[in-house]
TIRO-2110 file (N, C-alpha, C; in Angstrom, 1 decimal):
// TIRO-2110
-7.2, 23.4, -7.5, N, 1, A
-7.5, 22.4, -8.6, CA, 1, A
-6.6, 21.2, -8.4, C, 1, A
-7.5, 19.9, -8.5, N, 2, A
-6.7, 19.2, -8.6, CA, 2, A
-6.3, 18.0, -10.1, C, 2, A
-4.8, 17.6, -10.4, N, 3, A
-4.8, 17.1, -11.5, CA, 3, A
-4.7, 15.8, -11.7, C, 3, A
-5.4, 15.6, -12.9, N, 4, A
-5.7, 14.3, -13.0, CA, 4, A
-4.9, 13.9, -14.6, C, 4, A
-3.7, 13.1, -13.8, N, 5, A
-2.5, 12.9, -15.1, CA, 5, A
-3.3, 12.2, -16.2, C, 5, A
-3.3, 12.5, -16.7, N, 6, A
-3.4, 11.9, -18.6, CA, 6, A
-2.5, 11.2, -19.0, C, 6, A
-2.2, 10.2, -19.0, N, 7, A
-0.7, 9.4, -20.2, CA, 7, A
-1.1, 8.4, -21.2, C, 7, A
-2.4, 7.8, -21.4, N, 8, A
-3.2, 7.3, -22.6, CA, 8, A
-3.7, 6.2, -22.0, C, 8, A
-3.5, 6.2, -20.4, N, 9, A
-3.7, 4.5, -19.6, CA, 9, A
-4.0, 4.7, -18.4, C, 9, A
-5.3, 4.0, -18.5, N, 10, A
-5.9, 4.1, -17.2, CA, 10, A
-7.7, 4.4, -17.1, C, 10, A
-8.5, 4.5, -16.2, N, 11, A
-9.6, 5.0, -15.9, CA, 11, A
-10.0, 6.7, -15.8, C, 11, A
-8.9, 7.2, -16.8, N, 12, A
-9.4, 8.6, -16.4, CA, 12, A
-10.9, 9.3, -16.2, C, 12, A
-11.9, 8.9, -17.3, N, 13, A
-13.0, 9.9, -17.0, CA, 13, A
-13.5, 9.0, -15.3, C, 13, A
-13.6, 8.0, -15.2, N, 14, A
-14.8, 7.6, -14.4, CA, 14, A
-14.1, 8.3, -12.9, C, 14, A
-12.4, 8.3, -13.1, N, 15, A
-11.8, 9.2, -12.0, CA, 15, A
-11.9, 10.0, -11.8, C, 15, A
-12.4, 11.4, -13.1, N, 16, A
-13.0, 12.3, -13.0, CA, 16, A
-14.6, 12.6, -12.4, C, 16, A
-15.2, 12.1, -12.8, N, 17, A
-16.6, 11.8, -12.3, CA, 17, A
-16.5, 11.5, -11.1, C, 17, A
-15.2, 10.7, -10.4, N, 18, A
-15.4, 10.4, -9.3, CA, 18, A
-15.5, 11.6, -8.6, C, 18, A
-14.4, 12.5, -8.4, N, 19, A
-13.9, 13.6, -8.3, CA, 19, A
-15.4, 14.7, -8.4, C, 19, A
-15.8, 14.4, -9.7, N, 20, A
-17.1, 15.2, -9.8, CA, 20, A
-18.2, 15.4, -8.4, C, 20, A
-18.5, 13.7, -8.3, N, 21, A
-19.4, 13.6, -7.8, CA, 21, A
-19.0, 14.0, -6.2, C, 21, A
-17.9, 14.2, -5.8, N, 22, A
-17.6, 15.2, -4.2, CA, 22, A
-17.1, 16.4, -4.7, C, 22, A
-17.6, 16.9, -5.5, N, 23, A
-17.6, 18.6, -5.4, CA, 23, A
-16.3, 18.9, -5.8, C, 23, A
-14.7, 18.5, -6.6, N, 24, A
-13.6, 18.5, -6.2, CA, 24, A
-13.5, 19.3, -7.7, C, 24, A
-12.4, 20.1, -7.5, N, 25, A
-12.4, 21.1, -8.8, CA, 25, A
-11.2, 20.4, -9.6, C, 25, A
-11.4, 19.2, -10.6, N, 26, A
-10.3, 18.8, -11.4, CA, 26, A
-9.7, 19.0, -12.5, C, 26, A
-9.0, 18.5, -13.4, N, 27, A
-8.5, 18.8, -14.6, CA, 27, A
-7.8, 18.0, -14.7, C, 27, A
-8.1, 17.3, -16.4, N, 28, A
-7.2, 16.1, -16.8, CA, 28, A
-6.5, 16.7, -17.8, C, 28, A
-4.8, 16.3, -17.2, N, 29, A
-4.1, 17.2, -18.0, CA, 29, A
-2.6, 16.3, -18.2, C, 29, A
-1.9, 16.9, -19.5, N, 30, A
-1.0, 16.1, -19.9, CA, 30, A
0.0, 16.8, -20.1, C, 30, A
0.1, 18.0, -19.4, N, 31, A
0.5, 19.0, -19.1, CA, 31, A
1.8, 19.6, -17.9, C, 31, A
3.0, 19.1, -17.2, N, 32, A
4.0, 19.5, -16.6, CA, 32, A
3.5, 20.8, -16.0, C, 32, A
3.0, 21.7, -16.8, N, 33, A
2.5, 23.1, -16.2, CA, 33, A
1.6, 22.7, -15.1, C, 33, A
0.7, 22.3, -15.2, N, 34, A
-0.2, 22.1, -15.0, CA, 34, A
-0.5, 21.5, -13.7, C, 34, A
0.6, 20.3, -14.1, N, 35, A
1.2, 19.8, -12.6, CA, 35, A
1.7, 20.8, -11.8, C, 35, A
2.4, 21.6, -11.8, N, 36, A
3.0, 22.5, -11.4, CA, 36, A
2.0, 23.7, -10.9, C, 36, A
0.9, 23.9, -11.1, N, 37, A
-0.2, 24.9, -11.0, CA, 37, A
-0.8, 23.9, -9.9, C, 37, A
-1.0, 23.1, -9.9, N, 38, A
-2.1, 22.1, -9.2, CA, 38, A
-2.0, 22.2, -7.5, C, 38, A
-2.9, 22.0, -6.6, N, 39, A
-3.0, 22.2, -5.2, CA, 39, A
-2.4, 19.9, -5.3, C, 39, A
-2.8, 19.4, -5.9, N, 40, A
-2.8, 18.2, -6.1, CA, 40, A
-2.7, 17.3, -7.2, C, 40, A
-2.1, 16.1, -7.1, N, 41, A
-1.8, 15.7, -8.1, CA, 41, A
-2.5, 14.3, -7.8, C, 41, A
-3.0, 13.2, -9.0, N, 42, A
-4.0, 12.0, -8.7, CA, 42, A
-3.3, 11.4, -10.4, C, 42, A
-3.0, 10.3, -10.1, N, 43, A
-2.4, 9.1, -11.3, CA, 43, A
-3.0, 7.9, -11.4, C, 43, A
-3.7, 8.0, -12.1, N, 44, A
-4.5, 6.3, -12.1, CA, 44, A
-3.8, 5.5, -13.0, C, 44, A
-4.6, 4.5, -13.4, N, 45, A
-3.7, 3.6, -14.2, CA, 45, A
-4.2, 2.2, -14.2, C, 45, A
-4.6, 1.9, -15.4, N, 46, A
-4.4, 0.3, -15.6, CA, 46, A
-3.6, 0.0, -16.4, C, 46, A
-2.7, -1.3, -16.8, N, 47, A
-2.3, -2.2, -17.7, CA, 47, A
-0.4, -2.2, -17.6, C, 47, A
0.1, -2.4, -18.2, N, 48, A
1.9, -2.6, -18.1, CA, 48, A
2.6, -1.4, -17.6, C, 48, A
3.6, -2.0, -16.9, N, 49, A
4.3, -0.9, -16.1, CA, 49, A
5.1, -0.3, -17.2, C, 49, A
5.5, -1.3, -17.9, N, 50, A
6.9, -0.6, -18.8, CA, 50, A
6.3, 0.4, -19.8, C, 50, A
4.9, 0.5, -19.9, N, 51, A
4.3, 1.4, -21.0, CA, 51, A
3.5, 2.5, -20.2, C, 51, A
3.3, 2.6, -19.2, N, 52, A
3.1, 3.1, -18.3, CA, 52, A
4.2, 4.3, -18.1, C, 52, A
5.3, 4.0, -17.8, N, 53, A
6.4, 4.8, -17.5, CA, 53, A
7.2, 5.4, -19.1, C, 53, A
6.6, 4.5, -19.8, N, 54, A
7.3, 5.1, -21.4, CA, 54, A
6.3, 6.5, -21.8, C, 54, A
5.1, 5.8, -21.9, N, 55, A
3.9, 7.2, -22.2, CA, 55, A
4.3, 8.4, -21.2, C, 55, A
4.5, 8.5, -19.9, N, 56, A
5.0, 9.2, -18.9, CA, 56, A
6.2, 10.3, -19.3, C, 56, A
7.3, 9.0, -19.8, N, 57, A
8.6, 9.9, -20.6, CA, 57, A
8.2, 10.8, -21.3, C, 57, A
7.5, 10.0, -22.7, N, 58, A
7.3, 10.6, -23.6, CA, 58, A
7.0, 12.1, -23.2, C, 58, A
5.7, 12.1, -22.5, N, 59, A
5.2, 13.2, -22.2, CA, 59, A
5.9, 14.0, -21.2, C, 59, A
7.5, 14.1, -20.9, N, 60, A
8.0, 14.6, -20.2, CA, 60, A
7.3, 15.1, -18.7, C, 60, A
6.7, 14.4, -18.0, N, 61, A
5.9, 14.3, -16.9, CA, 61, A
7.1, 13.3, -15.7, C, 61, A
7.6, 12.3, -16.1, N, 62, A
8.3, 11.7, -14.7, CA, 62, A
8.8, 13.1, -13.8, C, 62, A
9.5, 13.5, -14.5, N, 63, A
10.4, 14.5, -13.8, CA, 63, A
9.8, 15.2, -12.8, C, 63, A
8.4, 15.9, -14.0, N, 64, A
7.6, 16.8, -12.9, CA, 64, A
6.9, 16.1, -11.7, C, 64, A
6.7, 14.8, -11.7, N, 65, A
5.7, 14.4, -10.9, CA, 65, A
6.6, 13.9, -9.6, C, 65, A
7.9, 13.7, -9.6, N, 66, A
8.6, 13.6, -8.8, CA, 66, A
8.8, 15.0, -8.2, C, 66, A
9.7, 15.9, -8.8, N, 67, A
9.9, 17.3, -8.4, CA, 67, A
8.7, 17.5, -7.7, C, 67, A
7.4, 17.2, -8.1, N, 68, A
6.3, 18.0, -7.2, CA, 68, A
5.8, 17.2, -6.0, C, 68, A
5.9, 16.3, -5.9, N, 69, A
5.7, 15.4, -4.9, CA, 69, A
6.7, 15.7, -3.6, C, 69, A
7.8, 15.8, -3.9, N, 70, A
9.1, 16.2, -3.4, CA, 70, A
8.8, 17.7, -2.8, C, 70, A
8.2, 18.1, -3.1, N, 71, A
7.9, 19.7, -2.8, CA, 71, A
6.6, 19.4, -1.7, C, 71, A
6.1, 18.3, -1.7, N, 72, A
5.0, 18.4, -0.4, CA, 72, A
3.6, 18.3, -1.0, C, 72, A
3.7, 18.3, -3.0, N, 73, A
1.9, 18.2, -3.1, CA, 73, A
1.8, 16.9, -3.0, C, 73, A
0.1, 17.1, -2.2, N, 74, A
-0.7, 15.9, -2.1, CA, 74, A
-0.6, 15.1, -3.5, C, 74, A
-0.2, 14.1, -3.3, N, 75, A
-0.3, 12.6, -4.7, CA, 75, A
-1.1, 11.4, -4.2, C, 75, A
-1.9, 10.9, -5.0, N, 76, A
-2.9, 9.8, -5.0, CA, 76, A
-2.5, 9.4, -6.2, C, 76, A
-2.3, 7.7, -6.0, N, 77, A
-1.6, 7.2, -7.1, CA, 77, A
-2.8, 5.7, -7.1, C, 77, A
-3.4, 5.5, -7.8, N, 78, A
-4.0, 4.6, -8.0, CA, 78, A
-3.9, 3.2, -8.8, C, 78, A
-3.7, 2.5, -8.5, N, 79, A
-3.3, 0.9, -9.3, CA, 79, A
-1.9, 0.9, -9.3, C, 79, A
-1.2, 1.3, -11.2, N, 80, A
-0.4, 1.4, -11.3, CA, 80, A
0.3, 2.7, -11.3, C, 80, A
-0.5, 3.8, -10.7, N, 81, A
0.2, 5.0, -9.9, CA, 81, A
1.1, 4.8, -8.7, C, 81, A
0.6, 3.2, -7.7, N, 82, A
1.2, 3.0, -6.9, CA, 82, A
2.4, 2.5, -7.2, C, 82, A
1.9, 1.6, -8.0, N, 83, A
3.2, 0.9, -8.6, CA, 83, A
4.0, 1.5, -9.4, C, 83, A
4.5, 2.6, -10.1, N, 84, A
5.3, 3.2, -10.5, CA, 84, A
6.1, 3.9, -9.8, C, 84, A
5.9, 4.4, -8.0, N, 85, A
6.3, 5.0, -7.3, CA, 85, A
8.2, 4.1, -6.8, C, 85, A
7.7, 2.4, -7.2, N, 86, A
8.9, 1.9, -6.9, CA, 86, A
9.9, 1.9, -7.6, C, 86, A
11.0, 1.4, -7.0, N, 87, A
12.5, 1.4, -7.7, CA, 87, A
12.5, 0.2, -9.2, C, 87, A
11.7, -0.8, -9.4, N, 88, A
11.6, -1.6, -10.3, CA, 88, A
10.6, -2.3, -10.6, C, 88, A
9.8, -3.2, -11.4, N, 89, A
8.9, -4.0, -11.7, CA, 89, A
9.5, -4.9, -12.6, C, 89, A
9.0, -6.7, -12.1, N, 90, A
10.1, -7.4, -13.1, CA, 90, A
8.2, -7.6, -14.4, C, 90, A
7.2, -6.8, -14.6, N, 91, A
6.8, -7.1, -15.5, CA, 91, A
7.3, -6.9, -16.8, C, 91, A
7.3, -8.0, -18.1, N, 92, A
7.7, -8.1, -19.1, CA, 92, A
9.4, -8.1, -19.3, C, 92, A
9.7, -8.3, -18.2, N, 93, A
11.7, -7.8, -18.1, CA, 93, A
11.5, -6.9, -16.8, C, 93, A
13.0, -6.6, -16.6, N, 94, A
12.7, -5.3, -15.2, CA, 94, A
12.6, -4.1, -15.8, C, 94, A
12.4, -3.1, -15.1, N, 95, A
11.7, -2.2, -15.6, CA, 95, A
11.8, -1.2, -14.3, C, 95, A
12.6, 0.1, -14.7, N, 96, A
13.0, 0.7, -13.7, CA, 96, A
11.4, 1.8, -13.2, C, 96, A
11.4, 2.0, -12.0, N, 97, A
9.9, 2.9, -11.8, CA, 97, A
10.6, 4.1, -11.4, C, 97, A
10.1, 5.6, -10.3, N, 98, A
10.3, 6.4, -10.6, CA, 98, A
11.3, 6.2, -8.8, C, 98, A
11.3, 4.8, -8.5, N, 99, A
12.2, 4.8, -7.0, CA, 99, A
12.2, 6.2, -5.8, C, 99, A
10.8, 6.7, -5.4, N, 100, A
10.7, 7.2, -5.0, CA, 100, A
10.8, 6.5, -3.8, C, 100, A
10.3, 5.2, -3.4, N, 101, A
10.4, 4.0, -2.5, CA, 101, A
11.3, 3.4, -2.9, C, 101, A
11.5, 2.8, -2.2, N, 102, A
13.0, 1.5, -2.7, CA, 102, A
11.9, -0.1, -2.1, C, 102, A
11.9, -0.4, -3.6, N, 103, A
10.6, -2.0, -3.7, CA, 103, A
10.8, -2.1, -4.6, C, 103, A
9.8, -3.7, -4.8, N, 104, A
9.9, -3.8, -6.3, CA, 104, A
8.4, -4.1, -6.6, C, 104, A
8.0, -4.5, -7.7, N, 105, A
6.9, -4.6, -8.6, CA, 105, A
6.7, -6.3, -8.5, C, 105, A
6.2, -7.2, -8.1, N, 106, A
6.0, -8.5, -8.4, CA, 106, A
5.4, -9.1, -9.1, C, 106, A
4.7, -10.4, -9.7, N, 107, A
3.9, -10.8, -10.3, CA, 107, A
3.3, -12.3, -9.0, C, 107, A
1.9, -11.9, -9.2, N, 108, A
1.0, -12.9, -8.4, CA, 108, A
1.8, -14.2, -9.1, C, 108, A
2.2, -15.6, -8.0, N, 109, A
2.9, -16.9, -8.4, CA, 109, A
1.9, -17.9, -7.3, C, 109, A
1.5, -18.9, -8.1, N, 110, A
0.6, -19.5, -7.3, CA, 110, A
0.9, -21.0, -7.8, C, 110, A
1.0, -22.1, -6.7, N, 111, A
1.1, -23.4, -6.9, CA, 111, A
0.2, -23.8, -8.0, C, 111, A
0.4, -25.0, -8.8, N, 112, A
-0.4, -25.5, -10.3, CA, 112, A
-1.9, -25.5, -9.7, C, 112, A
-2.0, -26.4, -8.3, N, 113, A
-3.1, -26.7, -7.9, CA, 113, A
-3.9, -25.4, -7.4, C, 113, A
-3.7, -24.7, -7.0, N, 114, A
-4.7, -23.4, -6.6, CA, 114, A
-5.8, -23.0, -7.2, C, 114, A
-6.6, -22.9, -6.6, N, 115, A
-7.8, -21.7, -7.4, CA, 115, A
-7.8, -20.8, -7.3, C, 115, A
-6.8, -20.2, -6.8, N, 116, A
-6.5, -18.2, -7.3, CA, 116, A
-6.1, -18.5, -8.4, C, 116, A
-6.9, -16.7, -9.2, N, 117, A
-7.1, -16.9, -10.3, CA, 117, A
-6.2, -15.4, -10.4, C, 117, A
-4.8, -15.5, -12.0, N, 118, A
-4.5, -14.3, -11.8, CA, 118, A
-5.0, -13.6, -13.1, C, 118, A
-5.4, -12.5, -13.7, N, 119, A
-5.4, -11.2, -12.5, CA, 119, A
-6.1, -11.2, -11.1, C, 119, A
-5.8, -10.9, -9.8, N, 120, A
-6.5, -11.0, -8.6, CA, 120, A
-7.6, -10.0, -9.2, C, 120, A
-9.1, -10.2, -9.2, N, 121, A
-10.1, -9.3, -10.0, CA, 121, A
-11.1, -9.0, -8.8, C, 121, A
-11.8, -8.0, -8.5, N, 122, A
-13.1, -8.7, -7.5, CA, 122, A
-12.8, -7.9, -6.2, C, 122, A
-13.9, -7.8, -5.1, N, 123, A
-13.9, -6.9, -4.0, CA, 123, A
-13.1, -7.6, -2.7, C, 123, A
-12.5, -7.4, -2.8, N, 124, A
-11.4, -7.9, -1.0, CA, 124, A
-11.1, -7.0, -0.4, C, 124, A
-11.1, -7.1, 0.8, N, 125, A
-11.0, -6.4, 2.8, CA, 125, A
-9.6, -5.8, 2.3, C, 125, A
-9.3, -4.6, 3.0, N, 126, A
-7.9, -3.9, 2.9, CA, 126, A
-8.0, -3.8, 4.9, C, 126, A
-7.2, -4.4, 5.4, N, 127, A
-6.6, -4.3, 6.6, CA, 127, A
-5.7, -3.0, 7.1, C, 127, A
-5.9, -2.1, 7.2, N, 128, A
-5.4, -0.7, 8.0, CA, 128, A
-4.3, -1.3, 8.9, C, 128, A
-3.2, -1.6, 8.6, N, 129, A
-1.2, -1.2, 9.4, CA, 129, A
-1.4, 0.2, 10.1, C, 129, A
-1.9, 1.1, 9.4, N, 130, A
-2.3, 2.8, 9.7, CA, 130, A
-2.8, 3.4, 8.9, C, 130, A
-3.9, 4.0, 9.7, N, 131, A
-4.9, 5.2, 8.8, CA, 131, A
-4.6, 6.3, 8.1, C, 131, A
-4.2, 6.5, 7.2, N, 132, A
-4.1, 7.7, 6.9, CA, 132, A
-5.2, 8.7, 7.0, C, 132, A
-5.0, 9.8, 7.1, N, 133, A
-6.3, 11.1, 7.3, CA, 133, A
-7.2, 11.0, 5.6, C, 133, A
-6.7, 10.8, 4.7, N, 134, A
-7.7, 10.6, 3.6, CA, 134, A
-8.8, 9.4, 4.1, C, 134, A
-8.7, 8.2, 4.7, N, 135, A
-9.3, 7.2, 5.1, CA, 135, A
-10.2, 7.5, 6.4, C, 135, A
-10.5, 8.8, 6.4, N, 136, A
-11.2, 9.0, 8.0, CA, 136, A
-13.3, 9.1, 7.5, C, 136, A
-13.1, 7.7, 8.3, N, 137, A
-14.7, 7.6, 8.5, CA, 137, A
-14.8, 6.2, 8.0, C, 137, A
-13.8, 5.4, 7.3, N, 138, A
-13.7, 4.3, 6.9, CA, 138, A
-13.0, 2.8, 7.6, C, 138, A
-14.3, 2.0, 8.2, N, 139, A
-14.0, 1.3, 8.9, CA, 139, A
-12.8, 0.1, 8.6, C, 139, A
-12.0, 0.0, 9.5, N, 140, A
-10.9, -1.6, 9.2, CA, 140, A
-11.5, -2.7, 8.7, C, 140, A
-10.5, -3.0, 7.2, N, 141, A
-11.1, -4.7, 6.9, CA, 141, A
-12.7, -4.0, 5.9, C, 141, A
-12.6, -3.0, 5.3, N, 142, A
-13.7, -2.7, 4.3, CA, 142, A
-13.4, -3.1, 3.1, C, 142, A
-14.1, -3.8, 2.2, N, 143, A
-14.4, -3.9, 1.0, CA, 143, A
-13.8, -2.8, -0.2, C, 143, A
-12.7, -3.3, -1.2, N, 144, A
-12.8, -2.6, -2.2, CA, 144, A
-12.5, -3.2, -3.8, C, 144, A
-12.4, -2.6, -4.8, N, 145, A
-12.6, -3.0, -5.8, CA, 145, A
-10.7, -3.3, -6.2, C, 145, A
-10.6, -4.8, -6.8, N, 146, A
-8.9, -5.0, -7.1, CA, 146, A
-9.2, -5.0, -8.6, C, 146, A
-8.4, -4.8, -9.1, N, 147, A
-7.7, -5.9, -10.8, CA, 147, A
-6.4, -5.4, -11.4, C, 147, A
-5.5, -6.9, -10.5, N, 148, A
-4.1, -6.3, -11.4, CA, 148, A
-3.3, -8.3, -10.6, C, 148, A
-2.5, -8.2, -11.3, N, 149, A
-1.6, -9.2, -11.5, CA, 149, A
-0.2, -9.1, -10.8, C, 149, A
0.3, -7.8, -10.5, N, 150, A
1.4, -7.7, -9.8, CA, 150, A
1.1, -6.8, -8.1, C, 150, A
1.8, -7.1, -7.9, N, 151, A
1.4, -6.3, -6.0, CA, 151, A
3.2, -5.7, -5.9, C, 151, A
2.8, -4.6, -4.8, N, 152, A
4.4, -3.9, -4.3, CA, 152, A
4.7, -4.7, -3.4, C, 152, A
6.1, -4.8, -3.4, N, 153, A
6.8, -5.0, -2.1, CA, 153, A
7.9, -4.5, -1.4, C, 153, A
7.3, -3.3, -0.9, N, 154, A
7.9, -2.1, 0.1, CA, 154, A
9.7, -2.7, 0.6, C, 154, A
10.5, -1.9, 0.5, N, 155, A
11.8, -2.1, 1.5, CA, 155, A
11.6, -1.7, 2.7, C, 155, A
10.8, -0.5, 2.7, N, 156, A
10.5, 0.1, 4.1, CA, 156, A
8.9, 0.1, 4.5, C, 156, A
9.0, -0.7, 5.4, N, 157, A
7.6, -1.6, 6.0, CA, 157, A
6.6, -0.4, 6.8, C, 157, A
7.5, 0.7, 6.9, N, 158, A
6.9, 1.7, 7.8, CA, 158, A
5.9, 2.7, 6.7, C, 158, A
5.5, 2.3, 5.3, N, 159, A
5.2, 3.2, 4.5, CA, 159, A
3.9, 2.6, 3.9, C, 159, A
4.0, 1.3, 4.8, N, 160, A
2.8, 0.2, 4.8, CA, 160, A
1.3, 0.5, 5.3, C, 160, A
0.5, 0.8, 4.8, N, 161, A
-0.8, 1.2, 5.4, CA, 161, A
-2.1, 0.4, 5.3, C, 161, A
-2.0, -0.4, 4.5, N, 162, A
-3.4, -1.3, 4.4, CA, 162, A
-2.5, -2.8, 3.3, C, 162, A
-2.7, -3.6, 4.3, N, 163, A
-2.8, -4.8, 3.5, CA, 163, A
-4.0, -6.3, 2.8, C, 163, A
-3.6, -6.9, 2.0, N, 164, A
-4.8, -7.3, 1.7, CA, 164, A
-4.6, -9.3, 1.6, C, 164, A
-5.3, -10.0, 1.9, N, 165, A
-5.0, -11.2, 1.8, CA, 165, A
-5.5, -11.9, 0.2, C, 165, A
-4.5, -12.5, -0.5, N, 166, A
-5.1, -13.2, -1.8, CA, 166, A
-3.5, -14.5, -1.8, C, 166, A
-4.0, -15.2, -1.3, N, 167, A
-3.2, -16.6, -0.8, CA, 167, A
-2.2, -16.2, 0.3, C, 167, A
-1.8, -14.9, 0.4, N, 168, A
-0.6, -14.6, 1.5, CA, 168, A
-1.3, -13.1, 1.3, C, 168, A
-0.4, -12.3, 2.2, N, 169, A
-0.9, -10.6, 2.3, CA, 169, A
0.2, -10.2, 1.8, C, 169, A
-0.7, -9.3, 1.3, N, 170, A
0.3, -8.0, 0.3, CA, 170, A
-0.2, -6.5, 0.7, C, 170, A
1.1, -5.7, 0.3, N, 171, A
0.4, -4.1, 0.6, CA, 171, A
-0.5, -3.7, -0.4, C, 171, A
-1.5, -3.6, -0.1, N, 172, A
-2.7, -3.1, -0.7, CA, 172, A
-2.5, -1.1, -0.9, C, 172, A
-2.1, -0.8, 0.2, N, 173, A
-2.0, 0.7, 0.1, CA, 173, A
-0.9, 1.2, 1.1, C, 173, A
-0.1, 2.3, 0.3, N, 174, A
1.1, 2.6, 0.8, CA, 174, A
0.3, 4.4, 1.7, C, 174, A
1.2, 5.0, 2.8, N, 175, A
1.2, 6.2, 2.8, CA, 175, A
2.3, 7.2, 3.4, C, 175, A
3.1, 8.5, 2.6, N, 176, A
3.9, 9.0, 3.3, CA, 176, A
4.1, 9.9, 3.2, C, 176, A
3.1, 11.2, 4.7, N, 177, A
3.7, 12.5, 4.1, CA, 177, A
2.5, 12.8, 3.4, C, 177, A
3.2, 13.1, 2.2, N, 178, A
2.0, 13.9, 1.5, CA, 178, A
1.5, 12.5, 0.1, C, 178, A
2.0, 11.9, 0.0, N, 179, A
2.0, 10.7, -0.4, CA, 179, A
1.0, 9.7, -0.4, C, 179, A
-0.1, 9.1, -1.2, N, 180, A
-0.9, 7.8, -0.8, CA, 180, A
-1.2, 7.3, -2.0, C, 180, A
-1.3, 6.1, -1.8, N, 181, A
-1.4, 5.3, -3.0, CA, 181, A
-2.0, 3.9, -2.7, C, 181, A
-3.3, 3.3, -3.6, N, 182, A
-3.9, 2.4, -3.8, CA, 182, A
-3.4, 0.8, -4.2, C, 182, A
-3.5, 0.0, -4.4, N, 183, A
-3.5, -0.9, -5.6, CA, 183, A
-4.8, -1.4, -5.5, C, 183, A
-5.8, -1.2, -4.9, N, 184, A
-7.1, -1.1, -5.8, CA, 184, A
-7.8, 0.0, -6.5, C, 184, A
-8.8, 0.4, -6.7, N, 185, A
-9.2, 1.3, -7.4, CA, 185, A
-10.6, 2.1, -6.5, C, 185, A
-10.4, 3.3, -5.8, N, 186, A
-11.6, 3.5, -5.6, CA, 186, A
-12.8, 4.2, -6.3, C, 186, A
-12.4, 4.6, -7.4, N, 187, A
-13.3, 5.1, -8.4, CA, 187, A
-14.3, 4.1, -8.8, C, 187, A
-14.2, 2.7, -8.7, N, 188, A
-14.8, 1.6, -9.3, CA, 188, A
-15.6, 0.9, -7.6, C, 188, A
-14.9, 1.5, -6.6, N, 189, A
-15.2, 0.9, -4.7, CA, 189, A
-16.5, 1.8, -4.4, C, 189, A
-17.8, 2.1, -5.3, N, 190, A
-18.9, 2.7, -4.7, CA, 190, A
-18.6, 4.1, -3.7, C, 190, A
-19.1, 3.8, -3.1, N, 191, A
-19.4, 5.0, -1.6, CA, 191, A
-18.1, 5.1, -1.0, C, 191, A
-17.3, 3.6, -0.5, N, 192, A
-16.1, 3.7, 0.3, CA, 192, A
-15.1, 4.4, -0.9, C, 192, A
-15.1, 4.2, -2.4, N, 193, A
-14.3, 4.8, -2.4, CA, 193, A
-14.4, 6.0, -2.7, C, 193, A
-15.5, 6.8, -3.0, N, 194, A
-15.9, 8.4, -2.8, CA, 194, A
-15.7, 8.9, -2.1, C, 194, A
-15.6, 8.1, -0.6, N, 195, A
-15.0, 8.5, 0.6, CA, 195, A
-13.7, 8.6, 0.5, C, 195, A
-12.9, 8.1, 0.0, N, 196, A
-11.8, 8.1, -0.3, CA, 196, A
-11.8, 9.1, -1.0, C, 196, A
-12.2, 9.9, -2.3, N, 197, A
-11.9, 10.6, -2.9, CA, 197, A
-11.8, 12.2, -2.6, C, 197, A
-13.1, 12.0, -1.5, N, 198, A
-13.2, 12.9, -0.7, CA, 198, A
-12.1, 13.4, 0.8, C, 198, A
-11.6, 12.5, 1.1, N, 199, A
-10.6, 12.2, 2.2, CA, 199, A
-9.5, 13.2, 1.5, C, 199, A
-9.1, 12.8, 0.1, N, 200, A
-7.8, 13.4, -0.4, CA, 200, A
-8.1, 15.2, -1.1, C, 200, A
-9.7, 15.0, -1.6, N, 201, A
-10.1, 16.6, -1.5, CA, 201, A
-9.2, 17.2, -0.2, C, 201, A
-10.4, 17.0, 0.6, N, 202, A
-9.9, 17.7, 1.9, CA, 202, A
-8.9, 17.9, 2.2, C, 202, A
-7.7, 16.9, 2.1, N, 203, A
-5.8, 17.2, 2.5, CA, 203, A
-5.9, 18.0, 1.7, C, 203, A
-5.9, 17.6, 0.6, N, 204, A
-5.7, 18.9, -0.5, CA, 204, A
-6.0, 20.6, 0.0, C, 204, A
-6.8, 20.5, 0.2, N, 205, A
-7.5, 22.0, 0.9, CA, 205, A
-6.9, 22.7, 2.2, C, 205, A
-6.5, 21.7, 3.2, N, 206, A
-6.0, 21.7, 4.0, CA, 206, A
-4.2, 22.5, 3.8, C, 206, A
-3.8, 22.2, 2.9, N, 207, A
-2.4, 22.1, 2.6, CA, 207, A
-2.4, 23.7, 2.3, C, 207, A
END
């Protein structure tokens, strides 16, 4: 089984459905046990980091999702799943993350004159640094679905897996180990990202 964190933020059912639609046996749960029972663990996430990691607290989940990651289970962290994995985000003030990585959380900064528009919203190329085995069958520079206003920026460049261009390049997707994480959303990326959903089934199984 794999789980699909609950904290009151984010895309859960359509991530469910996603999961549905490749056969994958999930459960959306808000539950520490649960995590702990799980062959895998999957964290989506839209909107502020600092409420993001507070709902988390609350529900006494940081701890476990660290402890279990740390133990080798498969984690897929999506949007702001990724972005909680770092040591800080300066949205709304700083804001400590779960520093599993040592990075920080940014906010998109663009000259007056520009036509980037922020939130970065809309389908852009993710450039493969390295493939991870969840990404097998998925061509370099493919299409996927963005919306978010801040991007990571990794201390350690070697954890870098897909980058994306929106006025400069940013890490689009991190991977390490048993570890991977988005900042776009494949639940919302059609077919490539069912591929994807299915990619991380299979580790899962494998493990």
């Amino acid at each position: 089984m794999i789980a699909i964190v609950d904290y009151g933020m984010g895309n859960i059912r359509s991530v469910e459905k996603g999961f549905m639609k490749i056969g994958a046996d999930v459960k959306i749960t808000s539950d520490p046990k649960v995590l702990a029972d799980a062959k895998g663990i999957v964290l989506p996430g839209v909107g502020a980091f600092r409420d993001c990691m507070k709902n988390l607290d609350n529900l006494k989940l940081l701890d476990s999702i660290v402890k279990e990651t740390q133990k080798g289970k498969p984690y897929l962290g999506i949007c702001l799943g990724l972005q909680i994995l770092f040591t800080e985000s300066e949205e709304f003030g700083i804001c400590k993350g779960l520093d599993v990585f040592r990075g920080r959380v940014l906010k998109f900064k663009f000259d007056a004159g520009s036509d980037l528009k922020i939130p970065h919203m809309g389908w852009n190329a993710v450039r493969f640094v390295k493939k991870p085995p969840v990404f097998d069958g998925i061509q370099d520079n493919s299409y996927f679905y963005f919306v978010h206003s801040y991007y990571v920026a990794p201390e350690d460049k070697d954890i870098v897996a897909g980058t994306t261009d929106y006025g400069f390049e940013f890490t689009s997707m991190i991977c390490r180990d048993n570890i991977f994480a988005t900042q776009f959303h494949p639940e919302k990326s059609q077919e490539l990202g069912l591929k994807i959903l299915k990619g991380f089934k299979e580790f899962v199984i494998k493990q």
